[in-house]
C-alpha positions as CSV (number, residue, x, y, z in Angstrom):
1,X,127.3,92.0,114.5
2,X,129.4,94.4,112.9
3,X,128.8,97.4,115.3
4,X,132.0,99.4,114.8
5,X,133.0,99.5,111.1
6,X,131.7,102.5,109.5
7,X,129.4,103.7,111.9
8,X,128.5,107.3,110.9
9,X,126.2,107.2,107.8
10,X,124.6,109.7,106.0
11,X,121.5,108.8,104.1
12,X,119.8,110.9,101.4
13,X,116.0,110.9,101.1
14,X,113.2,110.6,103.8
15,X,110.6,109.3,101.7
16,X,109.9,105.7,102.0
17,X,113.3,103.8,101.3
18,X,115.8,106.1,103.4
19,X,113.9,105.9,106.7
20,X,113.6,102.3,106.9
21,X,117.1,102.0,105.7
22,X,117.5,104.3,109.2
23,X,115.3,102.1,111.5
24,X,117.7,99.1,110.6
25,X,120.8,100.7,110.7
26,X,119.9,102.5,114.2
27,X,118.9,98.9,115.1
28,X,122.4,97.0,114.2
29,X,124.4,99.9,116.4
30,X,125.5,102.1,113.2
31,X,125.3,106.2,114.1
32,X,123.2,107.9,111.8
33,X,122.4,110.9,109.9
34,X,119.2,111.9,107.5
35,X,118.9,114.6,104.9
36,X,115.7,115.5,103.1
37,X,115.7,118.5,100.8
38,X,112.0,119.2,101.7
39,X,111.3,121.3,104.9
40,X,109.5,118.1,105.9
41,X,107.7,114.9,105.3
42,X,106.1,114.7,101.9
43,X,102.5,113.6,102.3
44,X,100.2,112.3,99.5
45,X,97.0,110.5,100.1
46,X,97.6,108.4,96.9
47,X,97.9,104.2,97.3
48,X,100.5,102.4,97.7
49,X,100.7,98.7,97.9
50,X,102.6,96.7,100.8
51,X,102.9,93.0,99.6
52,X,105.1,89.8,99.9
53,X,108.5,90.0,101.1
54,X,107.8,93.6,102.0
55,X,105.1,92.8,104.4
56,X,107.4,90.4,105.9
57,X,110.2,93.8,106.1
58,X,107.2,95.8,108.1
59,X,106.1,93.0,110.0
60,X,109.9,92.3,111.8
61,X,109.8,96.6,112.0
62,X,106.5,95.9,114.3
63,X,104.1,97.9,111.7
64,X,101.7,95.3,110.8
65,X,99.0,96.5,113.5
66,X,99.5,100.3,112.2
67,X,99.7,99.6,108.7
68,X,96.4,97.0,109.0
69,X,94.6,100.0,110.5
70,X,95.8,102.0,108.1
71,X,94.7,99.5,105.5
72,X,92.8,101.7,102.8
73,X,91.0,98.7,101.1
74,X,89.8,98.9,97.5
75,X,87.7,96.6,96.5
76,X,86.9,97.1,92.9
77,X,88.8,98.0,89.7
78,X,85.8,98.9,86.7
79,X,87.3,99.2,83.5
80,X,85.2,101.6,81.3
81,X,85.5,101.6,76.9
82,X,85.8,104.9,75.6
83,X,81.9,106.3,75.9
84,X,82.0,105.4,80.0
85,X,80.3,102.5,79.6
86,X,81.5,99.5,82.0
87,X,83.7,96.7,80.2
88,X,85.0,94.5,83.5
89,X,84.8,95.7,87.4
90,X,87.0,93.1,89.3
91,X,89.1,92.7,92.7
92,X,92.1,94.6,92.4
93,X,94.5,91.5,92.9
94,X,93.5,90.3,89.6
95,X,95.2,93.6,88.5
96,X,98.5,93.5,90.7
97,X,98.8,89.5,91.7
98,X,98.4,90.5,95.2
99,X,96.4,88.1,97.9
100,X,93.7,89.5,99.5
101,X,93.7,90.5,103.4
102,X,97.3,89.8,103.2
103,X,98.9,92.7,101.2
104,X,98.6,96.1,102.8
105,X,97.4,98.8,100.7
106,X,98.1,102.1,102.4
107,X,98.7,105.9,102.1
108,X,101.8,106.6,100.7
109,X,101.7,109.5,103.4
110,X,100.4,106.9,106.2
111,X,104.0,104.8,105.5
112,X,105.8,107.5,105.3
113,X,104.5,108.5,108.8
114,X,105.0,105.3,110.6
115,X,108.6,105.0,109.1
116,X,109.5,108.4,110.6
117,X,107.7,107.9,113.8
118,X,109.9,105.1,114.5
119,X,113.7,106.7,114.2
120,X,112.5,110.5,114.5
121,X,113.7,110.3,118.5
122,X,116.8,107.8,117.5
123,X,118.1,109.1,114.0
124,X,119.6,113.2,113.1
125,X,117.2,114.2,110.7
126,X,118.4,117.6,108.4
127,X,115.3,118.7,106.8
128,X,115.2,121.4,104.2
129,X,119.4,120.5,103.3
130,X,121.2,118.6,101.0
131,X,124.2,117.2,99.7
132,X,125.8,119.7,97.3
133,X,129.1,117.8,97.0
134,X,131.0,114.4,98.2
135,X,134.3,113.7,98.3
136,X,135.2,110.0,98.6
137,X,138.4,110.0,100.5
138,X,139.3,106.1,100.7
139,X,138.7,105.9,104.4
140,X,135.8,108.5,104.7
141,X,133.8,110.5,103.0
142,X,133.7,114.3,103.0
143,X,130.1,116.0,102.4
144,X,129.5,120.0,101.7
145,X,125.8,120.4,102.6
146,X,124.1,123.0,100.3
147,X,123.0,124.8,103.4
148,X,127.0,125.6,104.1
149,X,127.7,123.0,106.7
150,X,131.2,120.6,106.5
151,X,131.0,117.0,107.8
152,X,132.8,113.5,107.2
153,X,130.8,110.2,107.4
154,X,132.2,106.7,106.5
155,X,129.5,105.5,104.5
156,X,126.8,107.6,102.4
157,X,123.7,105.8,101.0
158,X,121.4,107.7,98.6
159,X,117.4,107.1,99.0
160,X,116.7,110.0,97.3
161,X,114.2,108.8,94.5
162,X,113.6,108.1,90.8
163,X,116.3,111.4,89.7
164,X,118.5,111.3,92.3
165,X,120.8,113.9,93.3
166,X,123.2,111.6,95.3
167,X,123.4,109.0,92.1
168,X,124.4,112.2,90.0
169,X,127.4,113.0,92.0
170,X,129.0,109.6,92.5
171,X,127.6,107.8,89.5
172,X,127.5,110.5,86.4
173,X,124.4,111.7,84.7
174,X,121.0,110.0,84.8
175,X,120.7,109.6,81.6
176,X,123.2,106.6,81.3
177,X,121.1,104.5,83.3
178,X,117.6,106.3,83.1
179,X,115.0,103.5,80.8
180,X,112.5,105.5,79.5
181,X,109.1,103.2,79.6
182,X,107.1,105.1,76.5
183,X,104.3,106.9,78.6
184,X,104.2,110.0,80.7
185,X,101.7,110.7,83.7
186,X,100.5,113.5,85.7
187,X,98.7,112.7,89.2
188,X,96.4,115.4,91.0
189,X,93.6,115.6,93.0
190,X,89.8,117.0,92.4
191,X,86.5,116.5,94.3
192,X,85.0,113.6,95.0
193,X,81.9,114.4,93.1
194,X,81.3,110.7,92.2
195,X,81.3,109.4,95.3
196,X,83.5,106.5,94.8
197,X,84.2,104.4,97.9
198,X,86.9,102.0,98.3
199,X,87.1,101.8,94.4
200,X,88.9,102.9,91.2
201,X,87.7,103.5,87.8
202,X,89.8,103.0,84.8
203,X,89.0,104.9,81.1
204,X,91.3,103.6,78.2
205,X,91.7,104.4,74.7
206,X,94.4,103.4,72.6
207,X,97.8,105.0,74.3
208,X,95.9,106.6,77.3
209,X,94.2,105.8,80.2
210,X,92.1,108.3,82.9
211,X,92.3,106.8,86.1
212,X,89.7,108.2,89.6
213,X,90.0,106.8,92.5
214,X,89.0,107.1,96.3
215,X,89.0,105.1,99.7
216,X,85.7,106.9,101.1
217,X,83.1,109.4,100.3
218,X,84.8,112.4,102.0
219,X,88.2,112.0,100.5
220,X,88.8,114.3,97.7
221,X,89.2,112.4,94.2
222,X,92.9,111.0,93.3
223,X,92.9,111.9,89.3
224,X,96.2,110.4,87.2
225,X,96.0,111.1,83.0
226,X,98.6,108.2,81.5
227,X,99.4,108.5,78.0
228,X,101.9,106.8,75.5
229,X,104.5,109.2,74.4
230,X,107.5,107.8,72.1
231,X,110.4,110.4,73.1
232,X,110.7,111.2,76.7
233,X,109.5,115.2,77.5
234,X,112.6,116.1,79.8
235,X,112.5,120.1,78.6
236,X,109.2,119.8,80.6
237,X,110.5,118.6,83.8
238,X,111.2,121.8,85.3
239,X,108.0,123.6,83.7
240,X,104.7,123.1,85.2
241,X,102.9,125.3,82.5
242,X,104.6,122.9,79.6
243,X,103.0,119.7,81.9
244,X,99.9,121.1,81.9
245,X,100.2,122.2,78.1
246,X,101.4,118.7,77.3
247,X,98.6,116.5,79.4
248,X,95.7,118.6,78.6
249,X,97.0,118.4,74.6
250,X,96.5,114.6,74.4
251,X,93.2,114.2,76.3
252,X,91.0,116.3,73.9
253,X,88.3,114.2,74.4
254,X,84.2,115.2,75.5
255,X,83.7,111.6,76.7
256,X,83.4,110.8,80.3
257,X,85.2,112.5,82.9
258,X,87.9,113.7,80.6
259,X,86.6,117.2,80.4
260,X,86.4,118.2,84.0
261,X,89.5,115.8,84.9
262,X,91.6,118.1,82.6
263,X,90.2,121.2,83.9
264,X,91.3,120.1,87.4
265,X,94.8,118.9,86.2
266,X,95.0,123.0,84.8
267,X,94.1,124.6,87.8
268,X,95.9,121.9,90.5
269,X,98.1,122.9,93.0
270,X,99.3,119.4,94.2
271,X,99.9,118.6,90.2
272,X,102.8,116.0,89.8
273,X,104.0,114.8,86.7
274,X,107.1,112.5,85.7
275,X,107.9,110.0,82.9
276,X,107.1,106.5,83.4
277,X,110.5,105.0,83.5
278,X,113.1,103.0,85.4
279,X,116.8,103.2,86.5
280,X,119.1,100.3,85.2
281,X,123.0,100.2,87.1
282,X,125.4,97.9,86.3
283,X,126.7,98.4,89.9
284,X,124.4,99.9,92.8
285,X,127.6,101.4,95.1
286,X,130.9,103.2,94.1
287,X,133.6,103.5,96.8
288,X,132.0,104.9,100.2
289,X,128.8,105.3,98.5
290,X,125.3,103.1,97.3
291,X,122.3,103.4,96.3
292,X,118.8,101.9,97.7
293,X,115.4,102.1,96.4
294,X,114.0,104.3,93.5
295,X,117.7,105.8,93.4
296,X,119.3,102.4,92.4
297,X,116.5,100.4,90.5
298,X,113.0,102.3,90.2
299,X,110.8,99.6,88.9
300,X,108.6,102.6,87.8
301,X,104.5,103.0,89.4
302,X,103.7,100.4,86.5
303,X,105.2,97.6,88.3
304,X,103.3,98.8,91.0
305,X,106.4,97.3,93.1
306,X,108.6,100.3,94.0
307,X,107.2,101.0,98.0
308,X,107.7,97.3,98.4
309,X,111.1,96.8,96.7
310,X,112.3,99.9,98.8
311,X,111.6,98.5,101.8
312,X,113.2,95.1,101.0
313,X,115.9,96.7,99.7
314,X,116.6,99.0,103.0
315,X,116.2,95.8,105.1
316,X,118.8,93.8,103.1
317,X,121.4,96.8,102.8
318,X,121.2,97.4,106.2
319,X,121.6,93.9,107.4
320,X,124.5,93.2,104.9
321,X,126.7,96.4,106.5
322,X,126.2,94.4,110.1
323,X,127.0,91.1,109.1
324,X,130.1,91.8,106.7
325,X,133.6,92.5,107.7
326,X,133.7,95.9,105.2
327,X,131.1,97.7,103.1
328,X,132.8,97.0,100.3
329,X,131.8,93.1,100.8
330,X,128.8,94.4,102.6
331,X,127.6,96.2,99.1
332,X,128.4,93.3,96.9
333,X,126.9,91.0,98.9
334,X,123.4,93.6,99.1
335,X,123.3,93.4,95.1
336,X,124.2,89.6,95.1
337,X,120.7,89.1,97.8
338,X,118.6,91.3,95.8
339,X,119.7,91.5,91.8
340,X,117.1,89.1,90.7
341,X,114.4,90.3,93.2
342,X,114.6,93.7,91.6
343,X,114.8,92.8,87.7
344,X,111.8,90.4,88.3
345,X,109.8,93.4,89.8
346,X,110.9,95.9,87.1
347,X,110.1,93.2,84.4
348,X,105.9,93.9,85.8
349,X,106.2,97.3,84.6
350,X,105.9,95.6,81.2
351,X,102.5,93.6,82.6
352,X,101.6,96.7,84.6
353,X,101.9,99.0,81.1
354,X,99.4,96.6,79.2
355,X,96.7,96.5,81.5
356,X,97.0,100.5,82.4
357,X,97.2,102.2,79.0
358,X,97.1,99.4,76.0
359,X,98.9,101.3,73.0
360,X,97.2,99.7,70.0
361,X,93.3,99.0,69.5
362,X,94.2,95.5,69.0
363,X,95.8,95.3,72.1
364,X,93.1,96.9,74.3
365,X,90.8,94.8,73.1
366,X,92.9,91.4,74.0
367,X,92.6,92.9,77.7
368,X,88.7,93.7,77.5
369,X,88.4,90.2,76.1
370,X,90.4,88.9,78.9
371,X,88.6,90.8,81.4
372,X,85.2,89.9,80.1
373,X,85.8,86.4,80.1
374,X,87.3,86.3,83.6
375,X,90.8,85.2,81.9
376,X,94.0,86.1,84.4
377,X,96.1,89.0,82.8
378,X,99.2,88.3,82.6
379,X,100.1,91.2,85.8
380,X,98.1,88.8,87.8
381,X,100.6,85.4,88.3
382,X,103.7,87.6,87.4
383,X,103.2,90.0,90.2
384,X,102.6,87.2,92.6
385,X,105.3,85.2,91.9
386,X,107.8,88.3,91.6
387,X,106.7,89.8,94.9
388,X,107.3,86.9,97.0
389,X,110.4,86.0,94.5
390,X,112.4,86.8,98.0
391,X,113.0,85.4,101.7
392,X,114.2,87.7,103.7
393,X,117.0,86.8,104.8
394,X,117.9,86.8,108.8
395,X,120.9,88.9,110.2
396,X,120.9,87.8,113.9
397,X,119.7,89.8,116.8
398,X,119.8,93.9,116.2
399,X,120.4,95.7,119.3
């Protein structure tokens, strides 16, 4: 094991990807460092799946008992047409390709709990800080916090999401690698007046979908309003009264839950909205510094991949700077492992897009057809065969 090469490294982002990139690196021997702009875990009762080589990531992390108690299980998909009425319910691993009671579908807030839990008393965490500048030296890297602190570090790995601060500074602007996907989403929450259980309920017309869904009775309702959208709405990024503007202007409809779901999305105080989209690199490091996660390849929530490919990705980083005589090897040999895991799993988005929010009448009513008739969609092989397209590798004995 390569214990004393650049041991001090500073990771960006304690959401899913840059915690487990901690646990590894904390486990090889390497000294390190966390910072998290937000005064503390981010929570969020919303799904996420755990599946394929991913599950294999958490098992060797000792997770799998947490995470299978944690195990949220929904058991039913219904697809409505336009008037509520039911087209197709069905197991949701006809949806994502997943093999039931073996992928984990937990909390997003649940994983991000158990990651933390197992570095918080082995790993410097800086909550409510972040990087404001780097300075790649050649032999170190020098970091200017934003809340005033100086430090150097040898390596610096940003896990800090989808728009990425740390990928701005050593990589240019995101909009040279930014794919926008064609649909925009907002995600909220509302009460569970329906009393859905364990299951999900899908509304589509051409270009938009309504999505409810809850694990049990007493959880509130999670609410997410996906519609096509051919330029991407960045002046709205930064305006919560232009997202709510925007949503509630393409949902005019008095069918269904439409109605009360954009009355909820108006008034929400958990709203969240982003673009449907994915970031394509031609290179995932620069000098002292690389990328993991969301922050080097989001696959975007259509692929329904990016939780799993983040903790893949952490593992393989991580096990790559122990095994290799220099990062710079270290970091070619990560992207070498892991290139073709990650464009298989962006390619679902594609898959993921069809069966969420059909764009044309014609193609919404292939998928009723297909789900009426019992036929797979075409998420269903793809996303098995991409989530398993990996075997971990093995790196040896951690300390």
């Amino acid at each position: 094991m390569n214990r004393t090469a650049n041991r001090k490294i500073l990771i960006s982002g304690a959401s899913i990807a840059g915690p487990s990139l901690a646990y590894w690196l904390d486990r090889y021997g390497f000294e390190v460092t966390v910072v998290e702009k937000a005064p503390g875990l981010r929570g969020g009762g919303y799904a996420i799946d755990v599946r394929g080589a991913a599950r294999d990531a958490v098992d060797r992390m000792g997770l799998l008992p947490r995470l299978r108690q944690a195990h949220v299980d929904t058991r039913k998909i219904s697809f409505l047409e336009a008037d509520g009425s039911l087209v197709a319910a069905v197991r949701p691993e006809a949806v994502t390709g997943g093999a039931e009671d073996l992928d984990l579908e937990v909390r997003r807030g649940d994983l991000a709990d158990c990651l933390y839990g197992l570095v918080r008393d082995r790993v410097e965490f800086l909550f409510n800080d972040s990087i404001a500048t780097l300075d790649d030296r050649g032999d170190r890297v020098e970091v200017a916090f934003a809340g005033g602190a100086r430090r150097t570090f040898d390596l610096v790995i940003g896990a800090d999401g989808l728009h990425s601060h740390t990928r701005r500074l050593a990589f240019g602007p995101e909009e040279r690698y930014h794919r926008y996907l064609g649909y925009c989403f907002a995600g909220f929450t509302l009460p569970n007046d329906l009393g859905l259980e364990h299951e999900a309920r899908l509304w589509n017309v051409p270009g938009r979908a309504a999505t409810l869904y809850a694990h049990d009775p007493a959880d509130t309702l999670h609410g997410f309003l996906t519609f096509a959208q051919e330029d991407a709405p960045f002046g709205a990024f930064r305006d919560p009264q232009a997202q709510r503007a925007l949503v509630a202007s393409q949902f005019t409809d008095a069918q269904w839950e439409i109605p009360r779901m954009v009355a909820a999305m108006s008034g929400a105080d958990d709203l969240f909205f982003d673009v449907v989209s994915q970031i394509h690199l031609p290179s995932w490091s620069t000098g002292r510094t690389a990328l993991v996660g969301d922050a080097a390849y989001a696959t975007s929530f259509m692929s329904g991949q990016g939780s799993s490919v983040s903790l893949v990705g952490a593992y393989v980083l991580a096990g790559e700077l122990a095994t290799r005589a220099d990062h710079t090897t270290a970091f070619a040999a990560y992207e070498r492992t892991l290139r073709a895991f990650v464009e298989m799993n962006q390619a679902l988005a594609l898959d993921g897009s069809a069966t969420v929010a059909p764009r044309t009448r014609e193609q919404l009513d292939a998928r009723n057809a297909r789900l009426r008739s019992r036929t797979a969609l075409p998420s269903e092989s793809r996303g098995r065969a991409a989530g398993t397209a990996l075997v971990l590798p093995e790196y040896g004995h951690a300390g």
